[in-house]
C-alpha positions in Angstrom: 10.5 -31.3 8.8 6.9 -31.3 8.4 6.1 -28.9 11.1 8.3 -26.6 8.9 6.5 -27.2 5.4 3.1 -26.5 6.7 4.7 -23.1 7.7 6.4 -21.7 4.8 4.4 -23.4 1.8 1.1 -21.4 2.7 3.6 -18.1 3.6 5.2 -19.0 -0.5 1.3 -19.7 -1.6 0.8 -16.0 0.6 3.2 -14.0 -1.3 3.0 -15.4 -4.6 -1.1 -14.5 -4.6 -0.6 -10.9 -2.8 2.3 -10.3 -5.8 -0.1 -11.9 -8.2 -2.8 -9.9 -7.4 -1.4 -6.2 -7.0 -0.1 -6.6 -9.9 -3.4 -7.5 -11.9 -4.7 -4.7 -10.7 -2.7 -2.4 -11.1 -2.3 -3.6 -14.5 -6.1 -3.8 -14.9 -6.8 -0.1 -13.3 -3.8 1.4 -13.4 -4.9 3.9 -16.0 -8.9 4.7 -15.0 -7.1 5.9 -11.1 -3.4 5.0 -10.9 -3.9 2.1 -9.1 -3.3 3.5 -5.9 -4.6 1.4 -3.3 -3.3 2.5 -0.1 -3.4 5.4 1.4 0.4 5.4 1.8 0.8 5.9 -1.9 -2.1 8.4 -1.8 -0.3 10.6 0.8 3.0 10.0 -0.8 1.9 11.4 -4.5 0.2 14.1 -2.5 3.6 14.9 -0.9 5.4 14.2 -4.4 3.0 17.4 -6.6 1.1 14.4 -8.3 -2.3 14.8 -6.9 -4.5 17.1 -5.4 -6.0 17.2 -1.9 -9.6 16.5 -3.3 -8.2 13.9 -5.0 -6.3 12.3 -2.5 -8.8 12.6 -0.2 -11.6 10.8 -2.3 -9.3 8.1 -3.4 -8.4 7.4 0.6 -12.0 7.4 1.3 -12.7 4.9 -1.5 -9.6 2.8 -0.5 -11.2 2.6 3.3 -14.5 1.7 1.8 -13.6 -0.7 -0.9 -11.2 -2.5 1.7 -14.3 -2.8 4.4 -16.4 -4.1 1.9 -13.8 -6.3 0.9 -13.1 -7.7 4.4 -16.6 -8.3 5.0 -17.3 -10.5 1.9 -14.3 -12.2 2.9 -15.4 -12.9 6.5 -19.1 -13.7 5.0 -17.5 -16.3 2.2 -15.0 -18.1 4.3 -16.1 -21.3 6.7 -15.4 -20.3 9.7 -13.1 -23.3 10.4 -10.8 -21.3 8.6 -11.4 -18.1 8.5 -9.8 -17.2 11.7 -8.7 -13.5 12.3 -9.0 -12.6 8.9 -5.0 -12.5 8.6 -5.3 -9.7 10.7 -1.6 -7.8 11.2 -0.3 -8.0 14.3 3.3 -8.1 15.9 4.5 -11.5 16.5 7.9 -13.1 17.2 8.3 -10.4 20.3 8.5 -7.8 18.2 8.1 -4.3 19.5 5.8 -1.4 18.9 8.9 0.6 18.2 10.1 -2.2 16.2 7.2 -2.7 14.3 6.6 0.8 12.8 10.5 0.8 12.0 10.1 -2.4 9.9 6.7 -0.9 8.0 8.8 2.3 7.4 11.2 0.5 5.8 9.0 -2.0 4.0 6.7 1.0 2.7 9.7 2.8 1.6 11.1 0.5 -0.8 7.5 -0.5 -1.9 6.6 3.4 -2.7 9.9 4.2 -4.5 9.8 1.4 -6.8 6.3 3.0 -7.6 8.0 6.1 -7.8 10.8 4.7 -9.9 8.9 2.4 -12.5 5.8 4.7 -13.2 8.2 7.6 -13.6 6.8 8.9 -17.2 10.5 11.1 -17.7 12.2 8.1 -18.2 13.3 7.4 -21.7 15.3 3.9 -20.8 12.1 2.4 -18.8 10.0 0.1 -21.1 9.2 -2.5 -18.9 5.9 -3.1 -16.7 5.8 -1.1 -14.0 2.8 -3.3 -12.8 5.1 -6.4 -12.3 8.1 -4.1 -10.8 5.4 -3.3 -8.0 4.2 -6.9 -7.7 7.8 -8.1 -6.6 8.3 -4.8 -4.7 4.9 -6.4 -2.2 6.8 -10.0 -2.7 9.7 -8.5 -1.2 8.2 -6.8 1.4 6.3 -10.1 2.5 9.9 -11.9 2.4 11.0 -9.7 5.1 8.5 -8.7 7.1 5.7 -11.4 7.3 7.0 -12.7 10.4 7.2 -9.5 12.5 3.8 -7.7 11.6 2.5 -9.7 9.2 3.8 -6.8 6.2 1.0 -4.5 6.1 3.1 -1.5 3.7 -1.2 -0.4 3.8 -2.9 1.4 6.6 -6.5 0.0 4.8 -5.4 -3.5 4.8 -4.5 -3.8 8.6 -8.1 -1.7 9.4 -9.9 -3.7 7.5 -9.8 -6.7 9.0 -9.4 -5.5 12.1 -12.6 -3.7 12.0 -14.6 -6.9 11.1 -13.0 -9.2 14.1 -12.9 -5.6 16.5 -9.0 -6.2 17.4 -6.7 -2.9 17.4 -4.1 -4.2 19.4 -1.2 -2.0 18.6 -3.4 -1.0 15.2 -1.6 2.2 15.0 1.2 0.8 13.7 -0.2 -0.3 10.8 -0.9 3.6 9.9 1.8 5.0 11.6 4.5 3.4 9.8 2.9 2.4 6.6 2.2 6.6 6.2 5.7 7.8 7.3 7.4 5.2 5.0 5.8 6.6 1.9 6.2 10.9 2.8 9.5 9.3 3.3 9.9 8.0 0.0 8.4 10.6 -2.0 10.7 13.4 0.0 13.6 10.9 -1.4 12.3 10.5 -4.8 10.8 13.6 -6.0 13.0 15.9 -4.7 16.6 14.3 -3.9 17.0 11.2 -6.3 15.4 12.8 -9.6 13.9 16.2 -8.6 10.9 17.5 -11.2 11.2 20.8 -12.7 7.7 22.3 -11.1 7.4 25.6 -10.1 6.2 26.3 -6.6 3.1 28.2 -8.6 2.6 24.8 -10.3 2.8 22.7 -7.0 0.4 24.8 -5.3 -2.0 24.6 -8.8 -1.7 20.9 -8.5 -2.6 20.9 -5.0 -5.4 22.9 -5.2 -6.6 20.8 -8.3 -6.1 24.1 -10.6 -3.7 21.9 -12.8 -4.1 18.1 -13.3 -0.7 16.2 -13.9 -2.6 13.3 -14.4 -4.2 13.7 -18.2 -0.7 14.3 -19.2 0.9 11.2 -17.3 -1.7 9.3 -18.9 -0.7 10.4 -22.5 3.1 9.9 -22.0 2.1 6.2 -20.2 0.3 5.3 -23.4 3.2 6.1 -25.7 5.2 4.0 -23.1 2.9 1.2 -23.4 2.8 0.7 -26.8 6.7 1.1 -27.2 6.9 -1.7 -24.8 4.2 -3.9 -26.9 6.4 -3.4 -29.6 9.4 -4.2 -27.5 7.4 -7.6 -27.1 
């Protein structure tokens, strides 16, 4: 038995702090950028209308940078008794290449469609926080996949480490599947499960950064906000 507690009380400690923290910051953030950070959501609300290519483009550049910082703090902090790989992804429990962008697929998919789902600023019947809807979405994610490639669902969060201890083993799995799950789930979302009424002349205006969907998301979020403080 104790062989098994020193296993799966640091993996509970693991994805109690990774649901803990997302969801602080996307709570914290949330409205100055959306809160995106990852690149899957990025290209996935790039896919969806929701963001231009500029835009995208910055906020992946500033999710790579912030995360590389990040890392290196991290690897500078840590004694390095214990800082080992940096949690580094990688495949374990013979899982296969193949195996291991199907799993991130998966685990990005659900992840990016609750996002989808919760921050959705047409729904009337949603008053609850979308910030800790996503933090359980990354628990879940770590429930099922920790012990196959160590749940990435973020192409940024496997390079970053990985670029501060120089180990790629298999590293494109961590962008291949991470990317796909997300065009994946905003395909699903935005244009099979509860399709938006843009024009292709408005899709193209938001892609070109003519049109900005985002100041009026932000007003409908706040009236959200405060019916859900009065909810409270």
């Amino acid at each position: 038995m104790p062989p098994l507690g020193r296993r799966v009380v640091p993996a509970i400690h693991l994805k109690t702090g990774l649901r803990a923290s997302i969801a602080t910051m996307v709570q914290a953030v949330g409205h100055v950028s959306g809160a995106h950070i990852n690149p899957a959501v990025t290209v996935a609300f790039l896919v969806g209308s929701h963001i231009s290519f500029l835009r995208a483009l910055f906020y992946i550049l500033a999710q790579i940078l912030g995360g590389l910082v990040g890392a290196g703090i991290l690897y500078a902090v840590v004694p390095a008794t214990i800082r080992g790989n940096l949690a580094i992804n990688a495949l374990s429990n013979n899982t296969s290449p193949g195996q291991g962008v199907a799993i991130e697929i998966i685990l990005t998919f659900q992840l990016v469609l609750c996002i989808f789902a919760s921050t959705d600023s047409r729904r009337s019947d949603n008053i609850g926080s979308p910030s800790l809807s996503i933090g359980l979405s990354v628990t879940l994610g770590h429930l099922v996949g920790i012990y196959y490639t160590g749940c990435s669902m973020n192409p940024v969060r496997s390079l970053s480490p990985a670029v501060i201890v120089k180990r790629f083993s298999n590293h494109w799995v961590f962008w291949v599947g991470p990317l796909v799950g997300g065009i994946l789930a905003a395909v699903v979302y935005n244009y099979l499960l509860y399709p938006t009424k843009k024009s292709a002349a408005q899709k193209i205006a938001i892609l070109i950064g003519t049109y900005d969907e985002e100041e009026e998301w932000e007003s409908r979020q706040d009236q959200r906000r405060r019916k859900s403080i009065e909810c409270s």
